[in-house]
One Martini backbone bead per residue (centre of mass of N, CA, C, O) as a GRO file, in nm:
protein
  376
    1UNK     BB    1  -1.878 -17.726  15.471
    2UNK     BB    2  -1.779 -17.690  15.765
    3UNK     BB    3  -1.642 -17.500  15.972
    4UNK     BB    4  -1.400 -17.631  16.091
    5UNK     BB    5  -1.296 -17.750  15.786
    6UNK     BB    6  -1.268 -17.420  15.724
    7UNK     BB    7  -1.029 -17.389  15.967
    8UNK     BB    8  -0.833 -17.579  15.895
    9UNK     BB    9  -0.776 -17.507  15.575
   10UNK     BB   10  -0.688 -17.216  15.622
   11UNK     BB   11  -0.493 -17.274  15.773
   12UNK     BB   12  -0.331 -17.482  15.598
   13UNK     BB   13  -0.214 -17.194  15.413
   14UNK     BB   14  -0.107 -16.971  15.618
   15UNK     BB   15   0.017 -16.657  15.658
   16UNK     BB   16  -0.036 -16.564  15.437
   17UNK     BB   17  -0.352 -16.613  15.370
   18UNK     BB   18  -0.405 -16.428  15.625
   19UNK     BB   19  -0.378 -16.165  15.501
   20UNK     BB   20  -0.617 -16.194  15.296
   21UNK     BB   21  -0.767 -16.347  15.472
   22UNK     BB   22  -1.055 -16.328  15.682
   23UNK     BB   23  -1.275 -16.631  15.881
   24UNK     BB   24  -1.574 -16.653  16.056
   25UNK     BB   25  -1.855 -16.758  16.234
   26UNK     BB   26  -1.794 -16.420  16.260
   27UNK     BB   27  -1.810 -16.119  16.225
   28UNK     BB   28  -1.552 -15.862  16.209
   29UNK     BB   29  -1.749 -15.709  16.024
   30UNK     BB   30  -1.967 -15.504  15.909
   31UNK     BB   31  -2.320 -15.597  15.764
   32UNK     BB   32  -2.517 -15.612  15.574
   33UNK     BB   33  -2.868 -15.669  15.546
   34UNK     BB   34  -2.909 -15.889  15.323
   35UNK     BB   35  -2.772 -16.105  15.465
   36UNK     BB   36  -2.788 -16.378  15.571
   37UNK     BB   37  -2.964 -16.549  15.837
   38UNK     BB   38  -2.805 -16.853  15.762
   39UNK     BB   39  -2.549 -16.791  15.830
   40UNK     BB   40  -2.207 -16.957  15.948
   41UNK     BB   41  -1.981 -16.809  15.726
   42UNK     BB   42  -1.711 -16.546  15.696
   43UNK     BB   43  -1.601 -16.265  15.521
   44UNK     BB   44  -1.339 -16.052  15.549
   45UNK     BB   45  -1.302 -15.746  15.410
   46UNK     BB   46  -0.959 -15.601  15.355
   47UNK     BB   47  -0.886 -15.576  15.009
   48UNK     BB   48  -0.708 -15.862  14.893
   49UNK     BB   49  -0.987 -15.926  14.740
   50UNK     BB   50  -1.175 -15.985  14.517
   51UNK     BB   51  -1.428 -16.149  14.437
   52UNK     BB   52  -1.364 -16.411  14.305
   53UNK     BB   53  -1.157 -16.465  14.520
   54UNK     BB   54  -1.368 -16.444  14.763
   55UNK     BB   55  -1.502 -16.726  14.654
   56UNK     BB   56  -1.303 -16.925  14.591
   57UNK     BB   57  -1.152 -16.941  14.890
   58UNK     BB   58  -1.473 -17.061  14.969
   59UNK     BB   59  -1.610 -17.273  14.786
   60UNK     BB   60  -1.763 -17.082  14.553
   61UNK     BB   61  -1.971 -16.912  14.373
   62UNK     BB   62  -2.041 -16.597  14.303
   63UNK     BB   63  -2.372 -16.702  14.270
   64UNK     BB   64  -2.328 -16.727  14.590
   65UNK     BB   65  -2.243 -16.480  14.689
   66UNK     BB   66  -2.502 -16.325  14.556
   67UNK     BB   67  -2.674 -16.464  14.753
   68UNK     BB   68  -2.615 -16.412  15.034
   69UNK     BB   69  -2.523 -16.096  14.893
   70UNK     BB   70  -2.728 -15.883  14.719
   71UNK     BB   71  -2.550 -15.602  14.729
   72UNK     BB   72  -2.391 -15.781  14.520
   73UNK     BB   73  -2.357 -15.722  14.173
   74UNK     BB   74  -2.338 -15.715  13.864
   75UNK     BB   75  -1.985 -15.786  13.855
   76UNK     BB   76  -1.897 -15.692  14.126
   77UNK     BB   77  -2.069 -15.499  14.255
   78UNK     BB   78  -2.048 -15.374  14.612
   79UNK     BB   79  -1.769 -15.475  14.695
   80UNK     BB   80  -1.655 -15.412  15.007
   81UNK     BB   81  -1.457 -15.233  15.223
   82UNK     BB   82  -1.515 -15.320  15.531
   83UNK     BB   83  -1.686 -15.584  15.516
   84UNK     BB   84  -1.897 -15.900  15.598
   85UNK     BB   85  -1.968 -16.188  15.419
   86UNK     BB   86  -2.118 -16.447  15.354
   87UNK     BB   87  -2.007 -16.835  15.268
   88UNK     BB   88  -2.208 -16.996  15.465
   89UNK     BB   89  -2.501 -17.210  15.490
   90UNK     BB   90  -2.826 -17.286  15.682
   91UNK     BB   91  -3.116 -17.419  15.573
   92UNK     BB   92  -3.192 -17.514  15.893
   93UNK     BB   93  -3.252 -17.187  15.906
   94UNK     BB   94  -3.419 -16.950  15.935
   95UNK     BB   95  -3.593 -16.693  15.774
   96UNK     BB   96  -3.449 -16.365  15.879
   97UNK     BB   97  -3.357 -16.072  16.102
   98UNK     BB   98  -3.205 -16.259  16.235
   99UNK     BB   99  -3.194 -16.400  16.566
  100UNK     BB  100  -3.505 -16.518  16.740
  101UNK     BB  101  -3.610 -16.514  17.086
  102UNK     BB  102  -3.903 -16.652  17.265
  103UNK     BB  103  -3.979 -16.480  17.642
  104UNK     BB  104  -4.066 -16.548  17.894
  105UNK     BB  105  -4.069 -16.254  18.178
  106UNK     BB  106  -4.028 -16.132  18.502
  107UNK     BB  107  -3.997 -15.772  18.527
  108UNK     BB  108  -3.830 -15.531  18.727
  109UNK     BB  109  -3.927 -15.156  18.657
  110UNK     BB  110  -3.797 -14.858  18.695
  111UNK     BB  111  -3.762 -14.498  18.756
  112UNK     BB  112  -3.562 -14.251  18.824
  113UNK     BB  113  -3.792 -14.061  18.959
  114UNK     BB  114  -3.865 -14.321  19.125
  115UNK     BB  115  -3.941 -14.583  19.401
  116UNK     BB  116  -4.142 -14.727  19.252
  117UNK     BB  117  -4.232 -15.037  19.168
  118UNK     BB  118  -4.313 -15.283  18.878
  119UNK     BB  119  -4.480 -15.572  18.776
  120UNK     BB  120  -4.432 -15.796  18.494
  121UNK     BB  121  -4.557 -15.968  18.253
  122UNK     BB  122  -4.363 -16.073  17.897
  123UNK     BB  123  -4.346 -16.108  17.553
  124UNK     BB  124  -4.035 -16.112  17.412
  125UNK     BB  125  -3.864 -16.008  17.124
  126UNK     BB  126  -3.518 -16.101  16.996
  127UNK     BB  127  -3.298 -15.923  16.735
  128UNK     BB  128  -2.977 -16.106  16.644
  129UNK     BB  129  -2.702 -15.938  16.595
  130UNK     BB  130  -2.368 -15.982  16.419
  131UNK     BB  131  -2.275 -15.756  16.373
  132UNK     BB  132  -1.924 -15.592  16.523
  133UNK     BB  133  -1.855 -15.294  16.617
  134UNK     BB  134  -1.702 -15.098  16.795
  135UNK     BB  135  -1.587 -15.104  17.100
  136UNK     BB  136  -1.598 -14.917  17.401
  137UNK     BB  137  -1.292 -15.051  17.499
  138UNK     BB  138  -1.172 -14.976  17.171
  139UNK     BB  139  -0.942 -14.729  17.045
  140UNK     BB  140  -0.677 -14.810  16.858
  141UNK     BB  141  -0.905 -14.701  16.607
  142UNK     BB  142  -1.066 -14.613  16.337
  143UNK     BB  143  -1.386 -14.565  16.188
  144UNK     BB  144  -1.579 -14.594  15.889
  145UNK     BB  145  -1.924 -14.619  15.912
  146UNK     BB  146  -2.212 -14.729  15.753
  147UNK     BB  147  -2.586 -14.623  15.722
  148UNK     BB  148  -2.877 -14.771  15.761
  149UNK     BB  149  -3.259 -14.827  15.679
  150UNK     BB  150  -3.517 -15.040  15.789
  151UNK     BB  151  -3.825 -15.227  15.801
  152UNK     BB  152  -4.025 -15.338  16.039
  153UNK     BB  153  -4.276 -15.536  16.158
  154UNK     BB  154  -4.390 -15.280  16.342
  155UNK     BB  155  -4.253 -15.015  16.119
  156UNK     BB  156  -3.996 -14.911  16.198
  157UNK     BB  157  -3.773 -14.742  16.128
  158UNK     BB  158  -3.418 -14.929  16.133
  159UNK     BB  159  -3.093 -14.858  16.195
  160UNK     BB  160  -2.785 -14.970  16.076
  161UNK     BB  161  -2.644 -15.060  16.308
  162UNK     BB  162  -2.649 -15.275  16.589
  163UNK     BB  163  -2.676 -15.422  16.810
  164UNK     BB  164  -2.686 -15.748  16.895
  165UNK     BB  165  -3.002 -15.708  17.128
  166UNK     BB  166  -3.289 -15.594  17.042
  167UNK     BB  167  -3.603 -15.565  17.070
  168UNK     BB  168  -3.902 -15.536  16.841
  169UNK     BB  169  -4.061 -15.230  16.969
  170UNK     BB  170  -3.901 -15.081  16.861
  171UNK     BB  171  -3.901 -14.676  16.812
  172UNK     BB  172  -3.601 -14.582  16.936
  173UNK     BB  173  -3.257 -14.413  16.869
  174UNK     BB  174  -2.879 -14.473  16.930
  175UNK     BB  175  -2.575 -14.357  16.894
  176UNK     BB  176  -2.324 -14.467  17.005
  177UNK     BB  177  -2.044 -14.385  17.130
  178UNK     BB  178  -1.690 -14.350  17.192
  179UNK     BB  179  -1.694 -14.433  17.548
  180UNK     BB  180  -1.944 -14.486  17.632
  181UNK     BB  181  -2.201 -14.536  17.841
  182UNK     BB  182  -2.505 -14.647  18.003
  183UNK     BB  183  -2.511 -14.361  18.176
  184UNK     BB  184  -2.510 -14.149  17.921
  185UNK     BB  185  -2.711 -14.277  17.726
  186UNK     BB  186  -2.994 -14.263  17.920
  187UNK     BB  187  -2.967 -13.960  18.009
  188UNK     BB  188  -2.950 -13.864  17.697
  189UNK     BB  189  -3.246 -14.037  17.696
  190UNK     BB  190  -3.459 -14.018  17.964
  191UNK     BB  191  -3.327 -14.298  18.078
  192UNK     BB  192  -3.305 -14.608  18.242
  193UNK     BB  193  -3.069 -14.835  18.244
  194UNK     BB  194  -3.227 -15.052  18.309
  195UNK     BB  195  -3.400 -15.022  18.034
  196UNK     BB  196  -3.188 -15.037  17.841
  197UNK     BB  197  -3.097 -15.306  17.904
  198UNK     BB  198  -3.424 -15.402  17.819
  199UNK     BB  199  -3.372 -15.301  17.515
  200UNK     BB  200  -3.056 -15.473  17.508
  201UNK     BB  201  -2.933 -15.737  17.634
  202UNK     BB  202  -2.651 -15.779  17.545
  203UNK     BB  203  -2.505 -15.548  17.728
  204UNK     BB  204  -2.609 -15.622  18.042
  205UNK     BB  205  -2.544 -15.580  18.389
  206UNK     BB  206  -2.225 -15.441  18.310
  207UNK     BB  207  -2.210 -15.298  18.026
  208UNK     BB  208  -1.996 -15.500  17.844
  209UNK     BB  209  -2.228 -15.517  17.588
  210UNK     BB  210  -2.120 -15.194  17.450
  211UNK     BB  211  -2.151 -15.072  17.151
  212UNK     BB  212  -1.975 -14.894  16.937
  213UNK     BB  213  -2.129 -14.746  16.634
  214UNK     BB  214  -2.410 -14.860  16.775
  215UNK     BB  215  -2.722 -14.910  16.802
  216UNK     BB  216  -2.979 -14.816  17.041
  217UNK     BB  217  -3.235 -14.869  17.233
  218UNK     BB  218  -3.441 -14.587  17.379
  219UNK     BB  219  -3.746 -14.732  17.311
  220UNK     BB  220  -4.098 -14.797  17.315
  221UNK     BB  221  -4.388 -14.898  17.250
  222UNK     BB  222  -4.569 -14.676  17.479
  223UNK     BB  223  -4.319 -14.496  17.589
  224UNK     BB  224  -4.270 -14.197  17.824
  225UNK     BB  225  -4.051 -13.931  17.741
  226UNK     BB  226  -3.804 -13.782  17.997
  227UNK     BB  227  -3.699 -13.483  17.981
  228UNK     BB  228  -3.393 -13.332  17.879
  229UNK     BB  229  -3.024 -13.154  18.020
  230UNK     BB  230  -2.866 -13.005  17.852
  231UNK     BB  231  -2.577 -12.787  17.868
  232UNK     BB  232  -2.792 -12.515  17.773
  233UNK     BB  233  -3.069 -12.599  17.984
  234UNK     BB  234  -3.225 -12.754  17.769
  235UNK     BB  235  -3.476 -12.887  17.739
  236UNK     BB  236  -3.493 -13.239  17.634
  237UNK     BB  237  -3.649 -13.462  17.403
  238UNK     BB  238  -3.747 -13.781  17.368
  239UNK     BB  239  -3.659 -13.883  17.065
  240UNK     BB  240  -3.425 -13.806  16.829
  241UNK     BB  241  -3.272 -13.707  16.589
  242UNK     BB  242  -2.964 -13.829  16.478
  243UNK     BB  243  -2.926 -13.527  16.456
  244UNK     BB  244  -2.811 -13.215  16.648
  245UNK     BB  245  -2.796 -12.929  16.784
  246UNK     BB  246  -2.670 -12.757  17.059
  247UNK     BB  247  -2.878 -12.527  17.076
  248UNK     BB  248  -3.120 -12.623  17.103
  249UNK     BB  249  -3.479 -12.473  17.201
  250UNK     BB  250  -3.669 -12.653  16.985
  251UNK     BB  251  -3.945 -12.887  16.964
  252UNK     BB  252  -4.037 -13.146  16.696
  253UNK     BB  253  -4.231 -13.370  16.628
  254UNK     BB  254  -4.270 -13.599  16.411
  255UNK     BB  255  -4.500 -13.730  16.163
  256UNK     BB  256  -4.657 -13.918  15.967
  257UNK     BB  257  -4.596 -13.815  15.679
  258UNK     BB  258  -4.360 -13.606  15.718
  259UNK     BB  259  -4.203 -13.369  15.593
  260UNK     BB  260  -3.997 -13.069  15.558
  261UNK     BB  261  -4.203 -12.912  15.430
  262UNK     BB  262  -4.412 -12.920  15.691
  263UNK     BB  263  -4.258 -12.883  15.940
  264UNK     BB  264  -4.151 -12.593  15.862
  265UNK     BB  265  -4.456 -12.463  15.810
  266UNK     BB  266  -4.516 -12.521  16.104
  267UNK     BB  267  -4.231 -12.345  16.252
  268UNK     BB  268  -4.173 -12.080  16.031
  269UNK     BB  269  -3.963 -12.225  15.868
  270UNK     BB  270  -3.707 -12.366  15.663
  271UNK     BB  271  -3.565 -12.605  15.514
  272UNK     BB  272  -3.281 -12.536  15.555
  273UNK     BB  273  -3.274 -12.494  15.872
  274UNK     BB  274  -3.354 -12.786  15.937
  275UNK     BB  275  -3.086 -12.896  15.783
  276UNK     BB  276  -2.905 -12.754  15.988
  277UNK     BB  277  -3.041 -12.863  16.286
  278UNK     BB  278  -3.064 -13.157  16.118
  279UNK     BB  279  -2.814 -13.342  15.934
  280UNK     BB  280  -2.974 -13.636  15.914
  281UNK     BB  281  -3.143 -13.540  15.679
  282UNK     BB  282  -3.066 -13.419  15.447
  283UNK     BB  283  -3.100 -13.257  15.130
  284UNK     BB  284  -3.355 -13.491  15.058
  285UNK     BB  285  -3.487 -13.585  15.359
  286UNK     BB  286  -3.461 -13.916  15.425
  287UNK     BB  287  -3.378 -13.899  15.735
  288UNK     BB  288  -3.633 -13.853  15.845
  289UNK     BB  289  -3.797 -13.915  16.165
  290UNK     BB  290  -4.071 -14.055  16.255
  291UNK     BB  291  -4.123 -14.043  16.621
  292UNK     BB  292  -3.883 -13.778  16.612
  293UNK     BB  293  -3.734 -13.497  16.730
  294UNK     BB  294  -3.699 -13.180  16.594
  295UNK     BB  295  -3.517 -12.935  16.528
  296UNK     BB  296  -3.692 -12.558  16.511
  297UNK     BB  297  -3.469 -12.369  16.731
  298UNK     BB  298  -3.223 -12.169  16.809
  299UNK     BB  299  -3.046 -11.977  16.946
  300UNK     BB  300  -3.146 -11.637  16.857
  301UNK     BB  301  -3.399 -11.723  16.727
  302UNK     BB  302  -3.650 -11.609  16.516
  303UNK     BB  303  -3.944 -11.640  16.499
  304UNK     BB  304  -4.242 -11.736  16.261
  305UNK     BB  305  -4.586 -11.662  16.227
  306UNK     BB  306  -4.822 -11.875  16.248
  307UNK     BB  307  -5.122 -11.997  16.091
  308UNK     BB  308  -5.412 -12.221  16.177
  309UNK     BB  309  -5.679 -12.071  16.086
  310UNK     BB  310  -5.851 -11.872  16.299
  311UNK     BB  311  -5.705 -11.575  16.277
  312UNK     BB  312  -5.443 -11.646  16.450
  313UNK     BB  313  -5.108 -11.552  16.534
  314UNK     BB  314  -4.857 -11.847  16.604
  315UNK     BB  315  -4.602 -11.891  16.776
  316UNK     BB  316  -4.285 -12.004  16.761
  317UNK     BB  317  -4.207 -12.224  17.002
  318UNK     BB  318  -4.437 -12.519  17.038
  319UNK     BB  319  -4.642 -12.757  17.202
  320UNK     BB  320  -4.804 -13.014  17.148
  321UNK     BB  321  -5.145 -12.969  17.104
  322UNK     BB  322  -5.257 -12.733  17.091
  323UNK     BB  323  -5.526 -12.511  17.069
  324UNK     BB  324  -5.688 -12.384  16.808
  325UNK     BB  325  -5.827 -12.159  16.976
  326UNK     BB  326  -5.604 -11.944  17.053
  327UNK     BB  327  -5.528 -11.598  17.172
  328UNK     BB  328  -5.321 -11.616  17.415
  329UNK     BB  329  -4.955 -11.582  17.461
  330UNK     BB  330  -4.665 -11.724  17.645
  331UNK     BB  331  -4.334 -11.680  17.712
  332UNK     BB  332  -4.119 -11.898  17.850
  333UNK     BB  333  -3.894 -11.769  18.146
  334UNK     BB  334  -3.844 -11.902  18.418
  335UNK     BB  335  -4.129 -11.995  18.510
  336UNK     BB  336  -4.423 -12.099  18.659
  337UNK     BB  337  -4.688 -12.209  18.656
  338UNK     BB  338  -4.824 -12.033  18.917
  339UNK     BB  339  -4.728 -11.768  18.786
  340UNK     BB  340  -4.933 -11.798  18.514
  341UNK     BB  341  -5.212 -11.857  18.663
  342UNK     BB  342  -5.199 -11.615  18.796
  343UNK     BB  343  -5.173 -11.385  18.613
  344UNK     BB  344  -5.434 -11.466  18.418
  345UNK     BB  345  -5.630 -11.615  18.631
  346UNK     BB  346  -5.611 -11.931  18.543
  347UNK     BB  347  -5.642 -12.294  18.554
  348UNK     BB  348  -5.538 -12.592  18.553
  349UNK     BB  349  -5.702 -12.704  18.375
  350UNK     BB  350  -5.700 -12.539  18.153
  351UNK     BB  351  -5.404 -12.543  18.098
  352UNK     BB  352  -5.409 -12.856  18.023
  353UNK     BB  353  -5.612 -12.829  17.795
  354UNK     BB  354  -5.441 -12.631  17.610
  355UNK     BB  355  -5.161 -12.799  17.721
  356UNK     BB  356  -5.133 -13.098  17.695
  357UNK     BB  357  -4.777 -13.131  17.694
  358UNK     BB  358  -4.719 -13.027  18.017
  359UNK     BB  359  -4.889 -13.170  18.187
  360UNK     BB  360  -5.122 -13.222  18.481
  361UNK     BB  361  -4.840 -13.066  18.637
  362UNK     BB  362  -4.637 -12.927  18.445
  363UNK     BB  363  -4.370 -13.129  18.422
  364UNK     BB  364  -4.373 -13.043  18.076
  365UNK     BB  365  -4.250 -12.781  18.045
  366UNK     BB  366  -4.116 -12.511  17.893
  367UNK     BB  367  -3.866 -12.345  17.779
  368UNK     BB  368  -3.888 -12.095  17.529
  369UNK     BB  369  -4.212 -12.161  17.507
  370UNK     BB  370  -4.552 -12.151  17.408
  371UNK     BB  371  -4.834 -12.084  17.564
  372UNK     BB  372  -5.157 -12.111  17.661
  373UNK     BB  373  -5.381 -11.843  17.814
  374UNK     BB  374  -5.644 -11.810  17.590
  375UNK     BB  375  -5.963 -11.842  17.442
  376UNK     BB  376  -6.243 -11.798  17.190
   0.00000   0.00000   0.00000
């Protein structure tokens, strides 16, 4: 049966069965991730209607309803309310991750810190969700969505709700918050605008289609992102993990294959301190996201000296790379690099050897964080 003829027989069912389901080739609410790429018309489930009666109501059988959305389990557990369900698929639509279109086009994008740009062709494949969750023009009521995450075929762990459409090669996301503009997010995520508009399409020119409750990509692999000053003062990189504290003072990147036990033990800290300062860690660390910054200390706490293997103690929170054989630290405290270069007496390129986390011209140096500044 057609779209088309299946919005036909619901109208003629009258306005009492339109308060019981509600039906269209759009779902009107977030939809499951293992929901049919094939889906062509869905059913919001608003709660008025058992899982076989909005089977039989859609003229399909349970065993279709549960082909079309596997998370859907034996015996209808797992039909959830406030979710849309497929009720009728297209077999002769690709089966994948949601819709893919592939385009060559030559875009020019700048960085905000710089005045020059540079002109590039590449075939971008772009991924789009149907699912829509509350838009930022909308706040007249509040939901409540829970967020899954599934592994694209990039490999990097990406989470759901998404945006509508967005690149295929990101690799770092943020949840938008209800009321967010394109200006708030990339700020927050020390992107241009430019960025996010070309790594979420969907959002458009004049970010109209910026959906809050639902993920935008806010990096892609090889993007090298520019520390941001959120309102205590302190640097912040992206991408972050999905939730940190506002106190935070240090951070460090998560590596793959890396646990909440292994990153404690690398910053000095405890897993629950890891825990309570990264809270969509979750008491189990499923949470943890590799290739995204962990907060690792906040304002006020005294770090633990960690042992790196050379018998000299380390401490902590240092940025990223540092030598391993550093035997004297400095904690930067509102100096300038070339205040610590004069202090110690020693040469740029070495400060940049022994801490190339800094950038080659210290642009990327942290405050509150040791550097080395001597080594064995």
């Amino acid at each position: 049966m057609s779209p088309r003829t299946r919005t036909g027989l619901i109208f003629g069912l009258g306005l009492a069965a339109a308060k019981l389901a509600a039906a269209g080739t759009e779902p009107g609410m977030p939809t499951m991730p293992d929901s049919s790429s094939q889906c062509v018309y869905w059913y919001d489930n608003n709660g008025f209607m058992s899982c076989e009666a909005a089977a039989s109501s859609n003229w399909i059988t349970v065993e279709e309803l549960r082909e079309y959305n596997p998370s859907i389990g034996a015996g209808c557990t797992n039909f959830q309310k406030g979710f849309s369900y497929c009720v009728e698929i297209d077999p002769s639509l690709p089966i994948g991750g949601g819709l893919t279109t592939t385009s060559t086009s030559t875009s020019s994008t700048s960085a905000t810190s710089s005045t020059t740009s540079s002109t590039k062709t590449s075939s971008t494949t772009l991924t789009t969700i149907t699912t829509k969750p509350t838009t930022t023009t909308t706040s007249t009521k509040t939901t409540s969505t829970s967020t899954s995450t599934t592994t694209r075929g990039n490999g990097i762990t990406t989470p759901t709700p998404l945006q509508r459409e967005i690149v295929s090669n990101c690799d770092a996301f943020y949840m938008v918050k209800d009321k967010e503009t394109c200006d708030t997010v990339a700020k927050a995520n020390g992107i241009s605008v430019a960025q996010l508009q070309q790594w979420n399409p969907s959002v458009g020119s004049n970010c109209a289609g910026l959906w809050a409750n639902a993920y935008a990509c806010v990096s892609i692999i090889g993007h090298t992102p520019t520390p941001v000053a959120p309102g205590n003062g302190i640097q912040t990189p992206s991408p972050l993990q999905q939730q940190i504290v506002s106190n935070c003072d240090a951070f460090y990147k998560v590596q793959k294959d890396e646990n909440c036990d292994k990153v404690a033990s690398k910053n000095g800290i405890s897993v629950s301190q890891l825990q309570q300062w990264n809270p969509s860690v979750g008491s189990n660390c499923a949470g943890l996201w590799a290739d995204a910054y962990a907060c690792v200390s906040i304002i006020g706490h005294t770090p633990t000296a960690v042992n790196p293997g050379n018998g000299i103690q380390t401490p902590t929170p240092i940025q990223d790379g540092m030598t391993k054989s550093c035997k004297t630290f400095h904690l930067v405290s509102g100096q300038t690099c070339q205040s610590i270069l004069d202090r110690y007496k020693i040469t740029l390129a070495n400060f940049y050897k022994w801490n190339p986390a800094v950038g080659n011209n210290c642009q990327s140096m942290w405050d509150k964080t040791y550097v080395c500044v001597a080594v064995l």
